[in-house]
C-alpha positions as CSV (number, residue, x, y, z in Angstrom):
1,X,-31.2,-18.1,-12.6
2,X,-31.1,-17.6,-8.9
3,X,-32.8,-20.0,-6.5
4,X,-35.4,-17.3,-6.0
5,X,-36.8,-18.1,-9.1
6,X,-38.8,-21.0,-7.8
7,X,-41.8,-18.6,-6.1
8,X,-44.2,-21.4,-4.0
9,X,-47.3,-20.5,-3.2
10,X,-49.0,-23.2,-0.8
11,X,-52.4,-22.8,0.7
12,X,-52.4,-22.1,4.5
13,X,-55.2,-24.2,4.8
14,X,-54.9,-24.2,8.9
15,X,-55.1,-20.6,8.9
16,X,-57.4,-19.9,6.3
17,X,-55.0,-17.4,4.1
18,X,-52.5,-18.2,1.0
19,X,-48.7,-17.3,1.8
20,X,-46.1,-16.8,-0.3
21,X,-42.8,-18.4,0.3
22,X,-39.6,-19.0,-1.5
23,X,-36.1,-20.5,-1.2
24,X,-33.8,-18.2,1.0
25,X,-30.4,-17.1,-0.7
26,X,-27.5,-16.1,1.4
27,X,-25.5,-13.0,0.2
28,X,-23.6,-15.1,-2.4
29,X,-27.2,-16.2,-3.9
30,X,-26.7,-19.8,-2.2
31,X,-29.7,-21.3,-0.9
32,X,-28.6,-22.8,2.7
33,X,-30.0,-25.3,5.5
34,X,-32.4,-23.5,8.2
35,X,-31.8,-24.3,11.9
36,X,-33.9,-27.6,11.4
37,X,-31.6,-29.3,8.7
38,X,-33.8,-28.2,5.7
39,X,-33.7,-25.7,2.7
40,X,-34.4,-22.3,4.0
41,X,-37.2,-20.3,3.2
42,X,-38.2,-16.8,3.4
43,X,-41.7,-15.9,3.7
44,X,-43.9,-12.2,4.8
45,X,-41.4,-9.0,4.0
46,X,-38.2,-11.0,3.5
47,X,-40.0,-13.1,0.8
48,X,-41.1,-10.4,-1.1
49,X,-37.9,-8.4,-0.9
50,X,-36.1,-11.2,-1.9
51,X,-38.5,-11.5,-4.8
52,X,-38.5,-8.2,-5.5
53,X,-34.7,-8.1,-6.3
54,X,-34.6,-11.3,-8.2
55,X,-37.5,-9.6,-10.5
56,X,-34.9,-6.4,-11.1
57,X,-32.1,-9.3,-11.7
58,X,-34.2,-10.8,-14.5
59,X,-33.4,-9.9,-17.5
60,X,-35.5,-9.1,-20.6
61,X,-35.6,-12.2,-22.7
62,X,-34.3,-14.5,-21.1
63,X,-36.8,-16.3,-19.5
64,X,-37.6,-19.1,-22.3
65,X,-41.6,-18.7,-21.5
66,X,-42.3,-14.8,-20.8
67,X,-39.3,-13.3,-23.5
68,X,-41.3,-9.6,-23.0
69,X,-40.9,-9.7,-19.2
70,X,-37.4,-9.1,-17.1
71,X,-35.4,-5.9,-16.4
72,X,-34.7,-4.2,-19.6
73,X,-31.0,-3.9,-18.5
74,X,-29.3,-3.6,-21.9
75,X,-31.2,-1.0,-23.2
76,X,-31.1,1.0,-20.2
77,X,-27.8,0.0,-18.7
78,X,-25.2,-1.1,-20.7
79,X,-25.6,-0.2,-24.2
80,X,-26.7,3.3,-22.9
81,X,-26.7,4.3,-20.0
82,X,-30.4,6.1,-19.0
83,X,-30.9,6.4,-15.3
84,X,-34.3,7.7,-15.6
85,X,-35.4,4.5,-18.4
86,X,-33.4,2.0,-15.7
87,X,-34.9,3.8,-12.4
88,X,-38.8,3.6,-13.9
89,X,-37.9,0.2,-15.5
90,X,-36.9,-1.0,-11.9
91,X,-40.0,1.1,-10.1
92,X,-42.3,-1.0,-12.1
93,X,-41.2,-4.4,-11.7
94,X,-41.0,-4.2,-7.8
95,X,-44.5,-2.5,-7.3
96,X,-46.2,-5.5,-9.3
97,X,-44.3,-8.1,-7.4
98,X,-47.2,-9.6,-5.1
99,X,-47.2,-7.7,-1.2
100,X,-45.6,-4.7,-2.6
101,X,-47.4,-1.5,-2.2
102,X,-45.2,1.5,-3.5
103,X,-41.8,1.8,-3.8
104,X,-41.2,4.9,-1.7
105,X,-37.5,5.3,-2.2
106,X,-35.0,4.3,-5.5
107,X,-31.2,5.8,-5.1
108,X,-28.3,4.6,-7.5
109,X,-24.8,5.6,-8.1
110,X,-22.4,4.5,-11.0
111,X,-18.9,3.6,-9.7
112,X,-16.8,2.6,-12.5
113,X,-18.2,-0.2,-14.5
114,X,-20.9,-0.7,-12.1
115,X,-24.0,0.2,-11.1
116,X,-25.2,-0.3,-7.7
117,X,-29.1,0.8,-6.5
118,X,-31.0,0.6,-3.4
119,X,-34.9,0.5,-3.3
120,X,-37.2,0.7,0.0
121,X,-40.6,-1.0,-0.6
122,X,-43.5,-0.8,1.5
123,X,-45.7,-3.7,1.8
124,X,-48.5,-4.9,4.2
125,X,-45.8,-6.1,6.6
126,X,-43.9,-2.7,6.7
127,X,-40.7,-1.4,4.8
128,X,-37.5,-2.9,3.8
129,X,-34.6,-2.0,1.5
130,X,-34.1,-4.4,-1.6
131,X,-29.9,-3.8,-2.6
132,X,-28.5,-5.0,-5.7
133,X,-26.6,-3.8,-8.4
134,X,-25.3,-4.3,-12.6
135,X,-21.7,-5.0,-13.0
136,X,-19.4,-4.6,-16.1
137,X,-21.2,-1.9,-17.8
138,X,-18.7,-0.8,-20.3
C-alpha cells in the first residue's frame, strides 16, 4: 500500500470550497519533508494524478474493505495477457477518480516481463500524464 492511499479531504472553510489533498510520494513511492519541515502533500492536478496512478496500482482484492474494487491486473495482465481488458480496466478507474474528466490518451508497450503505460487525464485544472507500469509478468 502506497502512502497515496491515505486520500484527505479537509473543508476549505476560508475559501468556501472542499479540496482534496494527499501525501506526496517521490519517484521511489517515499513520502518526503516539504520545504517547511513537514510531510508533503500534493493537492489540484498533481493530487489527482497521483491518485489516479495509485487507483491503477490497486489491485483487485486486496483492499480488506472494498474486495470488488482495484485494477483487475491478474486477469488482464499476468495470467493472460489482454491489452484491450487491461487498457478499458485502467480507462475506468482513472475517469472515476474525483477531478478527472476523460482520459484523452492511454499508450502501453510490453518489454520483456513488463508492462509499462502512460495515461494523459484532463481535469478542471488542465492535463497531465499519469506513468506507471506492471512488472514480472511471466
Amino acid at each position: 500500500m502506497t502512502a497515496c492511499s491515505t486520500v484527505l479531504t479537509i473543508q476549505a472553510a476560508l475559501w468556501g470550497y472542499d479540496m482534496t489533498q494527499t501525501i506526496a510520494e517521490n519517484e521511489n513511492r517515499d513520502m518526503f519533508k516539504g520545504d517547511d519541515g513537514n510531510i508533503a502533500f500534493f493537492t489540484g492536478i498533481n493530487c489527482t494524478a497521483q491518485l489516479c496512478k495509485s487507483r491503477v496500482e490497486s489491485q483487485r482484492g486486496e483492499m480488506i474493505y472494498a474486495k470488488d474494487q482495484g485494477m483487475p491486473t491478474r486477469a488482464t495482465a499476468w495470467d493472460q495477457f489482454n491489452p484491450k481488458a487491461f487498457q478499458a480496466a485502467a480507462r475506468t478507474i482513472m475517469v472515476n477518480t474525483p477531478d478527472v474528466t476523460q482520459v484523452t490518451s492511454f499508450a502501453m508497450q510490453k518489454v520483456n516481463n513488463d508492462l509499462q503505460y502512460q495515461a494523459t487525464i484532463q481535469t478542471d485544472d488542465g492535463n497531465t500524464a499519469v506513468i506507471t507500469g506492471v512488472s514480472n509478468l511471466s
